[in-house]
LUMZA-769235 format. One record per residue (C-alpha): residue number from 1; x, y, z. Coordinates in Angstrom, 2 decimals. Last residue first. Example, Ala and Ser with C-alpha at 12.3 -4.5 7.8 and 13.67 -1.06 7.14 Angstrom:
! LUMZA-769235
@k: 2 px: 13.67 py: -1.06 pz: 7.14;
@k: 1 px: 12.30 py: -4.50 pz: 7.80;
END
This chain:
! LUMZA-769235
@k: 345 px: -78.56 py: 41.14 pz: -90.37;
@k: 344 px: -76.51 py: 44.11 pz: -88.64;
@k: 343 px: -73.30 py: 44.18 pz: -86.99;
@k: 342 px: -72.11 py: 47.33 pz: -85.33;
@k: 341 px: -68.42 py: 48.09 pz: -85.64;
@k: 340 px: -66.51 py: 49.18 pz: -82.50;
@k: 339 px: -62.73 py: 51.45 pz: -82.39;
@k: 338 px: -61.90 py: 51.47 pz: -85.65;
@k: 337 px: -58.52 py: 51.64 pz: -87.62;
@k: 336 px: -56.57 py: 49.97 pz: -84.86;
@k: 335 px: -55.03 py: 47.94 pz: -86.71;
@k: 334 px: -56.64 py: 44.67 pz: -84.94;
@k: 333 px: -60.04 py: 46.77 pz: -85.00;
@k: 332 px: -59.82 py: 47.19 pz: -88.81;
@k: 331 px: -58.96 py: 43.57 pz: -89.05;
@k: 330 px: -62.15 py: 42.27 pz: -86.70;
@k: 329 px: -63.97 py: 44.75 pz: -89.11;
@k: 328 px: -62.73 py: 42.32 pz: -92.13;
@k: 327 px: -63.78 py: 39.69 pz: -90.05;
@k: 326 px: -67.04 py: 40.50 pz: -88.83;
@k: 325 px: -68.12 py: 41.69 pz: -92.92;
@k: 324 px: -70.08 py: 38.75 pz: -93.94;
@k: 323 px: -72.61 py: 39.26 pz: -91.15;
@k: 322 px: -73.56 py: 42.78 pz: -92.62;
@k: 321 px: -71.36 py: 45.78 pz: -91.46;
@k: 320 px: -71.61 py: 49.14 pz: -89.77;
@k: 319 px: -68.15 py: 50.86 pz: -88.84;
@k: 318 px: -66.85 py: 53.76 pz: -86.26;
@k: 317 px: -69.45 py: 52.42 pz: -83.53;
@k: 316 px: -67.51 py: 54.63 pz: -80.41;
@k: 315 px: -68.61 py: 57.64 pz: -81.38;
@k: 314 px: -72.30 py: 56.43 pz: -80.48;
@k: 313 px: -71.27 py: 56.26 pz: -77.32;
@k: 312 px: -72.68 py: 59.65 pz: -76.61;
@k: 311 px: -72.96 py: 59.35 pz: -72.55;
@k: 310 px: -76.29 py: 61.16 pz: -71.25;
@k: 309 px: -78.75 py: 59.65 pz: -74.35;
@k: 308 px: -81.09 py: 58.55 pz: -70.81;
@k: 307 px: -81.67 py: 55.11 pz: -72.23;
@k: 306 px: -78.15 py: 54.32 pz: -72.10;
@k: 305 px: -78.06 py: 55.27 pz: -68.73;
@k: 304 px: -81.12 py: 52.70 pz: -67.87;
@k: 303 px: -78.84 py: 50.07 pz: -69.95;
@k: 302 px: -76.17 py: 50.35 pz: -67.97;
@k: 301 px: -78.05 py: 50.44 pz: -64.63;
@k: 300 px: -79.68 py: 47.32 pz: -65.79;
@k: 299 px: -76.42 py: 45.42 pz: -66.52;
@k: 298 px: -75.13 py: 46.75 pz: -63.36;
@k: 297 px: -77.56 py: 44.94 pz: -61.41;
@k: 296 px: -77.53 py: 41.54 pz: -63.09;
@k: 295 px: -73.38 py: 41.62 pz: -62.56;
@k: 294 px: -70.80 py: 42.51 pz: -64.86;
@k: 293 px: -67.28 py: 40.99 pz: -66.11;
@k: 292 px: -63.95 py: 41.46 pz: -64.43;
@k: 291 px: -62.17 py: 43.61 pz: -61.61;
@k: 290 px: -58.83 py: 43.10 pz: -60.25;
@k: 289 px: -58.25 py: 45.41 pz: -57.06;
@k: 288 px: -55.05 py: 47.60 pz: -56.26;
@k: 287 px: -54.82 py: 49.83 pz: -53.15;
@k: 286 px: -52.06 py: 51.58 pz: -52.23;
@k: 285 px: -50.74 py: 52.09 pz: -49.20;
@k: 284 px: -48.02 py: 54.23 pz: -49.69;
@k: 283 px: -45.49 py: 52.06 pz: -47.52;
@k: 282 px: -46.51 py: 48.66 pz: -49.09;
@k: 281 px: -47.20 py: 49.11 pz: -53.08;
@k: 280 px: -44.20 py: 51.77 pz: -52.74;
@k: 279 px: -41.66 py: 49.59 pz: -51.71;
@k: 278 px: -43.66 py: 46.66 pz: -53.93;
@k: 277 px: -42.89 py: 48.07 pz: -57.09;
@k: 276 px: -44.85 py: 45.99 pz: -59.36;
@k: 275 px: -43.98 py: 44.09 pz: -62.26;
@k: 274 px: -46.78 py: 42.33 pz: -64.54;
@k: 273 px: -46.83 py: 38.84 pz: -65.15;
@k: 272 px: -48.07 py: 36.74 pz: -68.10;
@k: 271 px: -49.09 py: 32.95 pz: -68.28;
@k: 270 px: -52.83 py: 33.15 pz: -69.46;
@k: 269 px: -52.91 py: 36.65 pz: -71.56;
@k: 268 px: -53.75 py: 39.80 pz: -69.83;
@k: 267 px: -57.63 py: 41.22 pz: -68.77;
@k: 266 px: -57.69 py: 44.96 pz: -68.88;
@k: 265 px: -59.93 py: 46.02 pz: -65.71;
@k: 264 px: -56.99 py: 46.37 pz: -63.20;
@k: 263 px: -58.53 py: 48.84 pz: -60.82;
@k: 262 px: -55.89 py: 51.25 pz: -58.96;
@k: 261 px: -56.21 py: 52.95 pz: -55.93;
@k: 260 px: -54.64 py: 55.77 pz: -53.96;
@k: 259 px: -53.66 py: 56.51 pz: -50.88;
@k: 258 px: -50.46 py: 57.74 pz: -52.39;
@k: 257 px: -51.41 py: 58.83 pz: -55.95;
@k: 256 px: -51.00 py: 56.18 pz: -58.80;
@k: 255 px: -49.49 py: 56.59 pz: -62.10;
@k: 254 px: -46.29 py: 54.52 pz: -61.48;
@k: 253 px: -49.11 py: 51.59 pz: -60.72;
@k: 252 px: -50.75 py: 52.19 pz: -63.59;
@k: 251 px: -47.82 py: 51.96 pz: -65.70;
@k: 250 px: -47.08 py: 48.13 pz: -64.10;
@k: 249 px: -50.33 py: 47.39 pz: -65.30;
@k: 248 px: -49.88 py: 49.12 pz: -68.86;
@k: 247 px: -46.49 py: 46.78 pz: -69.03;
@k: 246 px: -48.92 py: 43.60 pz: -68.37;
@k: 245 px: -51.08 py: 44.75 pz: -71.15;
@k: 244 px: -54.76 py: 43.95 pz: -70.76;
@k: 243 px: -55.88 py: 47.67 pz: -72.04;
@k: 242 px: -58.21 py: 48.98 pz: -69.39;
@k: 241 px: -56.23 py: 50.23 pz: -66.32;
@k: 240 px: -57.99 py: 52.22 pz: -64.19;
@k: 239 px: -56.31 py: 54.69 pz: -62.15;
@k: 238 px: -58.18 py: 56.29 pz: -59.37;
@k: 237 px: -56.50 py: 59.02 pz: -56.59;
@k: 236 px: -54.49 py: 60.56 pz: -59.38;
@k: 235 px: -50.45 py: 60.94 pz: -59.70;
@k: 234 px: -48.88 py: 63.93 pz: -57.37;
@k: 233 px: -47.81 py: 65.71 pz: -60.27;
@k: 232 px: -48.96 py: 68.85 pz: -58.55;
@k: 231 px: -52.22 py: 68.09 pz: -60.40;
@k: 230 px: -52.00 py: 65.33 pz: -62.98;
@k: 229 px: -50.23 py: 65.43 pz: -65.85;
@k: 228 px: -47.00 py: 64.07 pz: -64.71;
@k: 227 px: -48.22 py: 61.84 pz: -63.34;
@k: 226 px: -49.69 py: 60.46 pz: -66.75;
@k: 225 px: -46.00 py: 60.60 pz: -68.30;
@k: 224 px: -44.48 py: 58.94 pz: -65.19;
@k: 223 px: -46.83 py: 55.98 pz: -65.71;
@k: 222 px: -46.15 py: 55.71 pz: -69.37;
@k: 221 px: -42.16 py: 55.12 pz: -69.16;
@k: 220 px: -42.30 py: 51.74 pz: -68.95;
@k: 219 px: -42.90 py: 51.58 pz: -72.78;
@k: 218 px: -45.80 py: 51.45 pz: -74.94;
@k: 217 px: -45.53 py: 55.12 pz: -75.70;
@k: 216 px: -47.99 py: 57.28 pz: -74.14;
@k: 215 px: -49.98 py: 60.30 pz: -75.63;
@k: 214 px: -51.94 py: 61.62 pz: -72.83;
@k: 213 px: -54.89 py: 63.18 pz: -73.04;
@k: 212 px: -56.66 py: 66.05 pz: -70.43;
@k: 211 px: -60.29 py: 66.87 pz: -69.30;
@k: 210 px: -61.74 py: 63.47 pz: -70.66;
@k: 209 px: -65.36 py: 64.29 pz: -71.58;
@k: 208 px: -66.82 py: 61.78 pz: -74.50;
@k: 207 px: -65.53 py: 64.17 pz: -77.06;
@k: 206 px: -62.26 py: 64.12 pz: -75.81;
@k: 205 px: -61.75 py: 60.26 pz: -75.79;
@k: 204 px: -62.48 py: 60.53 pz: -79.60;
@k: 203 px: -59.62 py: 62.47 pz: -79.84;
@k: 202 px: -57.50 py: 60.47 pz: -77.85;
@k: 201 px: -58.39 py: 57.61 pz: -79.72;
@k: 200 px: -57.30 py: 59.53 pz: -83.15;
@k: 199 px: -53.91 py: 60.21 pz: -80.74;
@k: 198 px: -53.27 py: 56.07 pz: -80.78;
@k: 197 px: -50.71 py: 54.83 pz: -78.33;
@k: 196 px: -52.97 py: 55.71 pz: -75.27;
@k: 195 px: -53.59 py: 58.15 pz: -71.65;
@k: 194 px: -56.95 py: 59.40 pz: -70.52;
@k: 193 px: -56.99 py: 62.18 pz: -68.03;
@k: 192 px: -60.29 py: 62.13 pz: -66.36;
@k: 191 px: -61.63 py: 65.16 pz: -63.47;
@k: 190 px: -64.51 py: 63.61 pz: -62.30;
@k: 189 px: -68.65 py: 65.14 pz: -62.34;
@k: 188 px: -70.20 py: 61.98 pz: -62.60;
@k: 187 px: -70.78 py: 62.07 pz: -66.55;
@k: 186 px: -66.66 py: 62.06 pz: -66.76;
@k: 185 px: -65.81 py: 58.93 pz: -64.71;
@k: 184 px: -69.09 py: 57.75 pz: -67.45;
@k: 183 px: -67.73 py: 58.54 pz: -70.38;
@k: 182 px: -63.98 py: 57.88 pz: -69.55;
@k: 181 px: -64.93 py: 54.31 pz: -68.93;
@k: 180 px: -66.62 py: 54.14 pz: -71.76;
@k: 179 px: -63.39 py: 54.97 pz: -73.44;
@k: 178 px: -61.42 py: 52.84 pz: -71.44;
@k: 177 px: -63.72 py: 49.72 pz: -73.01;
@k: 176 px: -64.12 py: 50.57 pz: -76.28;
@k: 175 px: -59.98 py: 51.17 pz: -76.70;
@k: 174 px: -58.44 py: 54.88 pz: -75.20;
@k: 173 px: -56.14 py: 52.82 pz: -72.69;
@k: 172 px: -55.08 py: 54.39 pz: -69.46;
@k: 171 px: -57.71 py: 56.10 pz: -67.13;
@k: 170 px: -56.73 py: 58.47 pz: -65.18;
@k: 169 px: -58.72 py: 59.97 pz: -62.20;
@k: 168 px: -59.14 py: 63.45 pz: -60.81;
@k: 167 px: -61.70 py: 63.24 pz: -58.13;
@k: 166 px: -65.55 py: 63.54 pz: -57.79;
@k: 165 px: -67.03 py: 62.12 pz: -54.18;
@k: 164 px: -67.71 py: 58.47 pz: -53.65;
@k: 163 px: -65.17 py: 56.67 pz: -55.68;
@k: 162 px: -63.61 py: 53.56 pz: -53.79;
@k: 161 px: -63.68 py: 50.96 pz: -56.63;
@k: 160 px: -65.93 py: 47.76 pz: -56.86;
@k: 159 px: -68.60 py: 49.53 pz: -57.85;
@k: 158 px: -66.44 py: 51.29 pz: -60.84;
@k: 157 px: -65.56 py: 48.20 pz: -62.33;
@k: 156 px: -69.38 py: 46.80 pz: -61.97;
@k: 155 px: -70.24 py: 49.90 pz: -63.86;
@k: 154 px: -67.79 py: 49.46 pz: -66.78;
@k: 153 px: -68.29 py: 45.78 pz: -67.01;
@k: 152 px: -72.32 py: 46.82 pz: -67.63;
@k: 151 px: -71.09 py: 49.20 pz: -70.68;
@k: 150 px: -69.66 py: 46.11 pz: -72.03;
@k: 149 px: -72.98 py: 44.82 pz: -71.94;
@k: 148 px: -75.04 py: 47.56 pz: -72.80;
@k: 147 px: -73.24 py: 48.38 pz: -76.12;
@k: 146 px: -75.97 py: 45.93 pz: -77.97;
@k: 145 px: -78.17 py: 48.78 pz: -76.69;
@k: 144 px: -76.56 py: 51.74 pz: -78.89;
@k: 143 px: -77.19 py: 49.77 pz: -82.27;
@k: 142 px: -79.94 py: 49.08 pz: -81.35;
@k: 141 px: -81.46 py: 52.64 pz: -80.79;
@k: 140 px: -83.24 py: 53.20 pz: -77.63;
@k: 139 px: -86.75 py: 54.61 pz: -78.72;
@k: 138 px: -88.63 py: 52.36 pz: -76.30;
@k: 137 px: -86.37 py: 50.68 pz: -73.11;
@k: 136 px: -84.97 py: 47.03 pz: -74.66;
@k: 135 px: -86.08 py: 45.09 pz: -71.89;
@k: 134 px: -84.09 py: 42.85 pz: -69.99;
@k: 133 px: -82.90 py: 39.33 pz: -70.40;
@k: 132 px: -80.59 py: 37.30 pz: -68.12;
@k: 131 px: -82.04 py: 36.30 pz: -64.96;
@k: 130 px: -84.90 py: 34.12 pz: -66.33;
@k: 129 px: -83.98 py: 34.25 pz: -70.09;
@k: 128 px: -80.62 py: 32.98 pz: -69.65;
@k: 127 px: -81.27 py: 30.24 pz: -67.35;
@k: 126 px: -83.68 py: 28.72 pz: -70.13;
@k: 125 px: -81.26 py: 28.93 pz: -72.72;
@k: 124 px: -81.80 py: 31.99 pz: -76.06;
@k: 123 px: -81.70 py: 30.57 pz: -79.10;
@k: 122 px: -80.15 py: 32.87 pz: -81.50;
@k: 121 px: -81.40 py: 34.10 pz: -84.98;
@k: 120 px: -79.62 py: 35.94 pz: -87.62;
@k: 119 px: -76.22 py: 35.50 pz: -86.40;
@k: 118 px: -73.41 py: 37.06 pz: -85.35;
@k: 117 px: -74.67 py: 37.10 pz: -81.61;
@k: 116 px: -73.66 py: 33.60 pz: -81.06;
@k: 115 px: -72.49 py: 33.28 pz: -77.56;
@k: 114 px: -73.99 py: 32.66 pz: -74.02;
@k: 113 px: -71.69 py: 32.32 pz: -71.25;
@k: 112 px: -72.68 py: 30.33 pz: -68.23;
@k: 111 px: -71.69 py: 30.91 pz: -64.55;
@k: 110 px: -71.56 py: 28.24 pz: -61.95;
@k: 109 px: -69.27 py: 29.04 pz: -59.16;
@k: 108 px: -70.75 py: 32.90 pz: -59.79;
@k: 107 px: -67.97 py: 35.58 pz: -59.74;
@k: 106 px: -70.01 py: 37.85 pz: -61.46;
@k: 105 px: -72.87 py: 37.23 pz: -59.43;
@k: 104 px: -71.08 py: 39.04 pz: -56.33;
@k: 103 px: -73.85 py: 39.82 pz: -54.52;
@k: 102 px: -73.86 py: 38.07 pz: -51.84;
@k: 101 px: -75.69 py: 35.12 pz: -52.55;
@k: 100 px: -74.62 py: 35.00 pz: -55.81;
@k: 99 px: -70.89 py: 34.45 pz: -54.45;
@k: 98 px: -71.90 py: 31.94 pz: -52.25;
@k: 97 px: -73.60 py: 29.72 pz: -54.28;
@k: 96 px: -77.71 py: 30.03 pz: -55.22;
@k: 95 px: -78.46 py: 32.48 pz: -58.03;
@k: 94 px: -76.59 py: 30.36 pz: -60.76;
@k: 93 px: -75.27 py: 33.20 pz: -63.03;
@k: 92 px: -76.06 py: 34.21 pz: -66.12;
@k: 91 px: -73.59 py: 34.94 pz: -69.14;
@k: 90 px: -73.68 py: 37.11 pz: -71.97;
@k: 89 px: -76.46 py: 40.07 pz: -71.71;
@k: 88 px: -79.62 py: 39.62 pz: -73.54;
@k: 87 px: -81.55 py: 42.57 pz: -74.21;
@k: 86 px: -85.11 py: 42.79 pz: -75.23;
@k: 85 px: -87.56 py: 44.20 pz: -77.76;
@k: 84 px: -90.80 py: 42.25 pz: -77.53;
@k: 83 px: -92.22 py: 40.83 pz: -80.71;
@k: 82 px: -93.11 py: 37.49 pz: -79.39;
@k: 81 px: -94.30 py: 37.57 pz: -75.69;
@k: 80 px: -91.81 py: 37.78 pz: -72.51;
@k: 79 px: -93.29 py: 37.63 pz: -68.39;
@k: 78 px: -93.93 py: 34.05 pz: -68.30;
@k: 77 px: -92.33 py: 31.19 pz: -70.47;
@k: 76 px: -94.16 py: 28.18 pz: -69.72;
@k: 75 px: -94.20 py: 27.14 pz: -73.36;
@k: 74 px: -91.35 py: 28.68 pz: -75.69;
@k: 73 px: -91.92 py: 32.04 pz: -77.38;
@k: 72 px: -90.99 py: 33.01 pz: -80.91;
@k: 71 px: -89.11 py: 35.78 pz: -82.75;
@k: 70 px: -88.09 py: 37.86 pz: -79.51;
@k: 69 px: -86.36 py: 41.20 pz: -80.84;
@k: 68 px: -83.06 py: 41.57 pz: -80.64;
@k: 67 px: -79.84 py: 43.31 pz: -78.67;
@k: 66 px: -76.31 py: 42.07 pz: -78.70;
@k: 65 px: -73.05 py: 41.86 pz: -77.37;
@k: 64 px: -71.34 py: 38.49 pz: -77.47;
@k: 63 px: -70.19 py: 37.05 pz: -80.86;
@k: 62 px: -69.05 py: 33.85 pz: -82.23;
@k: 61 px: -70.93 py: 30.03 pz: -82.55;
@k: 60 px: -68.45 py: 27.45 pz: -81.59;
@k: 59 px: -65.66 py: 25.47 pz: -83.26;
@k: 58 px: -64.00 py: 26.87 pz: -80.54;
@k: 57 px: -63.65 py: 26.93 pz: -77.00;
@k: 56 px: -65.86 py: 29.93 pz: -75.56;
@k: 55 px: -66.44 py: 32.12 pz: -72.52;
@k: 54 px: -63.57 py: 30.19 pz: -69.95;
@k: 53 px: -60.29 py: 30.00 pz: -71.40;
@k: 52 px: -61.42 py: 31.86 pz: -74.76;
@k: 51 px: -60.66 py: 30.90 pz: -78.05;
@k: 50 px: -58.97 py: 30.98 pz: -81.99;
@k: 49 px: -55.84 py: 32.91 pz: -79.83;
@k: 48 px: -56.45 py: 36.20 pz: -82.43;
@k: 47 px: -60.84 py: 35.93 pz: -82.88;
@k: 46 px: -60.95 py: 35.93 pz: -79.18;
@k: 45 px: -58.82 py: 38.44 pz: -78.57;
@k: 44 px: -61.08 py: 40.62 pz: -81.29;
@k: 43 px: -64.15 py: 39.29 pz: -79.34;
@k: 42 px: -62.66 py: 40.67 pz: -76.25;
@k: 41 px: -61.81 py: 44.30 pz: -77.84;
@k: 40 px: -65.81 py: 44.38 pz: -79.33;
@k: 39 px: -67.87 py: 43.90 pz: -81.88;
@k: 38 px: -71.29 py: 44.96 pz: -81.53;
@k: 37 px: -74.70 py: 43.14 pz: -82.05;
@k: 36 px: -77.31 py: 44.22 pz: -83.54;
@k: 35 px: -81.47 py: 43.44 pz: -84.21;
@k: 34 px: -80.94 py: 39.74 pz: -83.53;
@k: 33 px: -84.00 py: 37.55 pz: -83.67;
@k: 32 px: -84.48 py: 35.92 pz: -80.30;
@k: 31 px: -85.93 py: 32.79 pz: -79.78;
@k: 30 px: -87.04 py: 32.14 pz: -76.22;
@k: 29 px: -86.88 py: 29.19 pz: -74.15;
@k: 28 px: -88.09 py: 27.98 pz: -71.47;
@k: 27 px: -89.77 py: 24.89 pz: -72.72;
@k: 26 px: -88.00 py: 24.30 pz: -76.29;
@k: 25 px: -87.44 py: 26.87 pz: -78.46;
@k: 24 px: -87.23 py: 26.28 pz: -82.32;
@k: 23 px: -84.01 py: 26.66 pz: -84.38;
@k: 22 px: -83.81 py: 28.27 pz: -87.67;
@k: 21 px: -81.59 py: 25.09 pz: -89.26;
@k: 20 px: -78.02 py: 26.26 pz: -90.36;
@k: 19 px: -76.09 py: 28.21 pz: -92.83;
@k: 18 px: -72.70 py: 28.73 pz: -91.73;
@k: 17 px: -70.46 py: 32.01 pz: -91.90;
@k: 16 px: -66.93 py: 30.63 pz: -91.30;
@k: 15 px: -64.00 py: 32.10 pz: -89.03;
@k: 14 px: -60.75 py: 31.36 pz: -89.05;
@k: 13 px: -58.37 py: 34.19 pz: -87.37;
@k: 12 px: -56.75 py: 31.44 pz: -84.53;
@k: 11 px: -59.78 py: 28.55 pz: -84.68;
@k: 10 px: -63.01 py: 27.86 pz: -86.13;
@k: 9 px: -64.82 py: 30.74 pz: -84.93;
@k: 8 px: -68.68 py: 30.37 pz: -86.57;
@k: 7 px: -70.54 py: 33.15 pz: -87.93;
@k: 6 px: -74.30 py: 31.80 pz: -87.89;
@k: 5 px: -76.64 py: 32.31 pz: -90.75;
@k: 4 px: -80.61 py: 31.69 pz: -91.35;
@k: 3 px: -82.04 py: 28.58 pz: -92.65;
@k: 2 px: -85.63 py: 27.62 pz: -93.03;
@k: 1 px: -86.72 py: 23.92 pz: -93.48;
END
């Protein structure tokens, strides 16, 4: 019977490249053949706590952002054919509670998360491949569309804030994730002063259009620093925060303009608590909003703008390795050598 391989998590930085069964797909299902896939800063936490409290629970196949091409076709599949290009993002919703209904898919009562995207081959579930695979647009690179998923968080972050006209915004944390963020703030015509530990990220954060960097310490001090650097050292009228640091939360807030808003994207550990100052929380009315994941729509709008070659995100994919090499990138990523590797079979 033919094999292929699938990078297992095992536990806390264990992982094991498995040879298994090719597997065949049922009714509804597709088998997809995986071009790339992309590491990313979740995958990393992932790959550090051996888990995930609601996308994974190891032993379990590993890996979430990814882009193939369809390897066989399962009866009463309609609209898909073997040898089509596609995209598969990680989890689909139900299409029927409350949350669906209106919208908010991301928040779906019954969403499912689809991993395995270090692999040769993945089979794709029913569910996913009715509200969860798109096509891969002609002459998009791979490597670039396996980004479409985190790019999709990006765009549902920015949905859910109040940005209507262009502004001077700060976004603090220079990893995959503020960096696309600073990409597209910038592609919209905004000011963006991106703020981080690491000055190679700032550099990089440059290229993709931030007006002004930031180097911040880890301390409590970071939210004056990026006032400071905004006009009349007001603080800016959007502040994303995108590293999952409790300390960066409570910088965000410091960085914040009165009337302003701040979007916590950067998810923190079970358990932790951030500190904020509620005088001015209450009597400068500031708005803050948690936002996680993606929905259907902004999936599509991220991959139509990767499509269009408008952001360069290709400075974000640092590394290319085979299936053997996850962890050692995982590593580079942990010391903050590189920012994304691409994975390749």
């Amino acid at each position: 019977m033919p094999t292929h391989r699938v990078l297992y998590l095992l536990g806390p930085e264990n992982v094991e490249l498995r040879l298994e069964p090719i597997p065949q797909p049922a009714a509804g299902q597709v088998l997809l053949h995986l071009d790339a896939a992309t590491t990313c800063g979740t995958d990393l936490k992932v790959y550090r706590r051996g888990g995930h409290p609601t996308m994974l629970s190891a032993p379990c196949p590993f890996g979430h952002e990814m882009t193939g091409t369809l390897a066989a076709v399962g009866s009463g599949v309609t609209g898909w054919r073997e040898g089509d290009a596609v995209v598969v993002a990680n989890s689909a919703s139900c299409g029927q509670c409350r949350f669906c209904r209106a919208g908010r898919e991301n928040l779906c009562t019954h969403l499912l998360y689809l991993n395995g995207a270090f692999a040769d081959y993945l089979l794709v579930p029913e569910t996913f491949v009715r509200r969860s695979t798109y096509a891969r647009p002609a002459g998009l690179e791979p490597a670039l569309a396996a980004m479409t998923e985190p790019l999709a968080c990006v765009f549902h972050g920015l949905s859910a804030g109040d940005l209507e006209d262009p502004t001077e915004c700060i976004v603090l944390g220079a990893g995959p994730i503020g960096l696309m963020f600073v990409a597209e703030l910038a592609h919209r015509g905004n000011h963006v002063i991106l703020g981080d530990l690491v000055p190679q990220r700032l550099d990089v954060g440059r290229l993709l259009g931030a007006s002004e960097t930031v180097l911040v310490s880890g301390d409590r001090d970071g939210g004056d620093k990026l006032r400071a650097a905004t006009e009349r050292e007001q603080g800016a009228q959007l502040v994303i925060e995108a590293t999952g640091s409790p300390a960066a939360w409570s910088n965000a807030m410091g960085a914040v303009a009165t009337g302003g808003e701040v979007l916590l994207f950067g998810g923190c550990a079970p358990g932790t608590t951030a500190e904020l100052d509620t005088h001015r929380l209450h009597y400068s009315e500031i708005t803050v909003k948690g936002v996680y994941h993606h929905r259907p729509a902004t999936v599509q709008a991220a991959l139509d703008r990767l499509a269009g070659g408008d952001l360069h995100l290709e400075n974000l994919l640092q590394e290319r390795c085979t299936l053997d090499g996850v962890e050692g990138a995982l590593g580079r990523m942990a010391s903050r050598e590189i920012l994304k590797a691409v994975v390749s079979t």
